[in-house]
PLY file of the C-alpha trace (Angstrom):
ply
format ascii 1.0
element vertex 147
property float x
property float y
property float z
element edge 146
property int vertex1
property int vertex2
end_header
-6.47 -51.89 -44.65
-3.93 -54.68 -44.26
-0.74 -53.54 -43.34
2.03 -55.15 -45.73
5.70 -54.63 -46.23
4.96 -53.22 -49.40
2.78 -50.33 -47.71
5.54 -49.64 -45.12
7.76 -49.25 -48.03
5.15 -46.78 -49.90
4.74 -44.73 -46.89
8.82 -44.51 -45.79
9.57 -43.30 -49.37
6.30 -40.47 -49.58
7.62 -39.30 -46.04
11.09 -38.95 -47.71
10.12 -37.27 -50.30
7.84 -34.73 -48.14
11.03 -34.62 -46.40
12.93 -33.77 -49.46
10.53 -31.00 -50.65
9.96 -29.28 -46.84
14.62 -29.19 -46.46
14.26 -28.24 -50.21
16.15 -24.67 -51.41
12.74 -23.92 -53.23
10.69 -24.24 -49.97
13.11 -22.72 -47.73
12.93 -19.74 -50.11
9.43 -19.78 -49.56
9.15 -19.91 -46.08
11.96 -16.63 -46.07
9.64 -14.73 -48.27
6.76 -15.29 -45.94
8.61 -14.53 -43.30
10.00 -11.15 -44.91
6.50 -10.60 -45.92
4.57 -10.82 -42.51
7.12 -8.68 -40.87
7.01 -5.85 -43.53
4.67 -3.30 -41.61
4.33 -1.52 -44.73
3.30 -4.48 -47.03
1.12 -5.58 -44.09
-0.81 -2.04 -44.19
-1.20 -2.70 -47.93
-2.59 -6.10 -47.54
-5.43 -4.71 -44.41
-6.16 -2.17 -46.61
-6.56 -4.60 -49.54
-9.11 -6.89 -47.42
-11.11 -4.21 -46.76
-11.80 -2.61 -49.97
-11.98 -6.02 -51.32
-15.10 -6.54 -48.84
-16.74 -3.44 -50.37
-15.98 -3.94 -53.60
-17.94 -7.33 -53.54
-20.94 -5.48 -52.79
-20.63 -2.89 -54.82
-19.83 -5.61 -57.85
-23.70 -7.26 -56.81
-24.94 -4.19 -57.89
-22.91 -3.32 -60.36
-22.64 0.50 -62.20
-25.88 0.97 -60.14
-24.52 0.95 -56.31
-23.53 4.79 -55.47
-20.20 4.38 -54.68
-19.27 2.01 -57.72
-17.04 4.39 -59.29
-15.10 5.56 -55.78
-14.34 1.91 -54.68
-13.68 0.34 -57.91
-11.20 2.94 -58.80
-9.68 2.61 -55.19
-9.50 -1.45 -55.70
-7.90 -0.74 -58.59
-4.66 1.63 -56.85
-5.04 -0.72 -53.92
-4.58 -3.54 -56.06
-1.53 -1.85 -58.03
0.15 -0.60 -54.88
-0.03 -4.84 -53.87
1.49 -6.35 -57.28
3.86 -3.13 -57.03
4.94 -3.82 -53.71
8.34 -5.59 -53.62
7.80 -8.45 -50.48
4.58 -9.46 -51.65
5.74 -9.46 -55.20
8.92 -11.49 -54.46
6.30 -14.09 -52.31
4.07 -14.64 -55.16
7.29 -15.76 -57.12
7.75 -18.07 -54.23
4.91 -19.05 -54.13
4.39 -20.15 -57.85
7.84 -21.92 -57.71
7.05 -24.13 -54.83
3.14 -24.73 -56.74
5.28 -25.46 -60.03
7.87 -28.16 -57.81
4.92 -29.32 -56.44
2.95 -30.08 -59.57
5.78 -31.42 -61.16
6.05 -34.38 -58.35
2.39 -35.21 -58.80
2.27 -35.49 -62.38
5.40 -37.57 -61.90
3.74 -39.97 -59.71
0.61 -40.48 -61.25
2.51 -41.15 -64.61
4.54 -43.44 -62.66
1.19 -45.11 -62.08
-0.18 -44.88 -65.32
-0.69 -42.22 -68.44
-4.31 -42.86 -67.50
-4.13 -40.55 -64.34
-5.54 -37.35 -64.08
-3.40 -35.07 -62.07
-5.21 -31.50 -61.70
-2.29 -28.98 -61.25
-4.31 -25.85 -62.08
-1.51 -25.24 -64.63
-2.32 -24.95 -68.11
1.62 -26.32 -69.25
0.75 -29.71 -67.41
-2.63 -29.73 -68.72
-1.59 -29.36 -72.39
1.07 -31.68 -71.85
-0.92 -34.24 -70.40
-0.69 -37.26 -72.99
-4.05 -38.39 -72.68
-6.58 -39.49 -70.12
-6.77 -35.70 -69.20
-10.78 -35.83 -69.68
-10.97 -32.86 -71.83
-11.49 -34.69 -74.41
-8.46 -33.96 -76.14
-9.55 -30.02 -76.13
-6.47 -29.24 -74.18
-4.07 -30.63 -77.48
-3.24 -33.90 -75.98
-3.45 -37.27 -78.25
-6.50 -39.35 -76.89
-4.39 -42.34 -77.52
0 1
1 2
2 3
3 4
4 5
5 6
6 7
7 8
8 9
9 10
10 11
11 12
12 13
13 14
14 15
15 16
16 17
17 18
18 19
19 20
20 21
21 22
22 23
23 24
24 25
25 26
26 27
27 28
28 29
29 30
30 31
31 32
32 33
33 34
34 35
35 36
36 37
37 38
38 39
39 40
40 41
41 42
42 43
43 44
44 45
45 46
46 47
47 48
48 49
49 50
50 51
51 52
52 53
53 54
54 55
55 56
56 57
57 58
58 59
59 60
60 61
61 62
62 63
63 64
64 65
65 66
66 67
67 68
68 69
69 70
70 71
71 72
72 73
73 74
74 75
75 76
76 77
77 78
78 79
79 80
80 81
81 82
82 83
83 84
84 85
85 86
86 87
87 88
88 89
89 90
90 91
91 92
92 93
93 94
94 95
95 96
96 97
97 98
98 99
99 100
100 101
101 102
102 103
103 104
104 105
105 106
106 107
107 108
108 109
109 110
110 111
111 112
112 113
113 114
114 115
115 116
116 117
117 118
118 119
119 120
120 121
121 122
122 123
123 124
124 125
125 126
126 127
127 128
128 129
129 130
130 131
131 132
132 133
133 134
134 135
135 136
136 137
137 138
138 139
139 140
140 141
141 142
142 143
143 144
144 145
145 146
């Protein structure tokens, strides 16, 4: 790749932007929740607990209502799971989380419409995917105009 002022120009301005979004209120949020969350001993304990139930419960779901314990564990995923959502570090982290996703997704499809309607931006978020104008490659399944 030839190296052009252009280019320099491209790259300067993506580094200011990643620059924007790390110093942004939205990602510092984000990085406190974390923080809050990995020093919660009490969230932690859920979440170790969570990762091993998890591991049985994926071999008990191979085997379905057949495997002996697949009434114990699946009813203990389901508390463990409850006792996660319920918990209020991890829950205030997910919303973290999906802000910074939703900032994030909101640049992209920003950029590649700069670029061109054309350009398929894969968020994992059904708004942007309904919203997409065309060129999604649904087909126009997803309720855009294939125009």
């Amino acid at each position: 790749m030839i190296t052009t002022s252009e280019n320099v120009r491209i790259i300067d301005k993506a580094e200011l932007l990643a620059n924007m979004i790390i110093h942004s209120e939205i990602a510092e949020h984000y990085r406190r929740s974390l923080y809050k969350l990995k020093n919660d001993q009490e969230a932690q304990a859920i979440i170790q607990k969570f990762v091993k139930i998890k591991e049985l419960y994926e071999d008990v779901r191979r085997f379905g209502k057949y495997h002996p314990d697949y009434k114990s564990i699946t009813n203990e995923m389901r508390e463990i799971k409850k006792k996660l959502d319920l918990n209020e570090k991890v829950a205030a982290f997910k919303k973290a989380e999906r802000n910074l996703q939703t900032l994030l997704d909101e640049i992209s499809v920003c950029i590649g419409r700069s670029v061109s309607e054309q350009i398929k931006v894969p968020t994992g978020n059904p708004y942007f995917e309904r919203s997409c104008g065309g060129g999604c490659g649904t087909g126009g399944s997803c309720g855009c105009s294939m125009t």
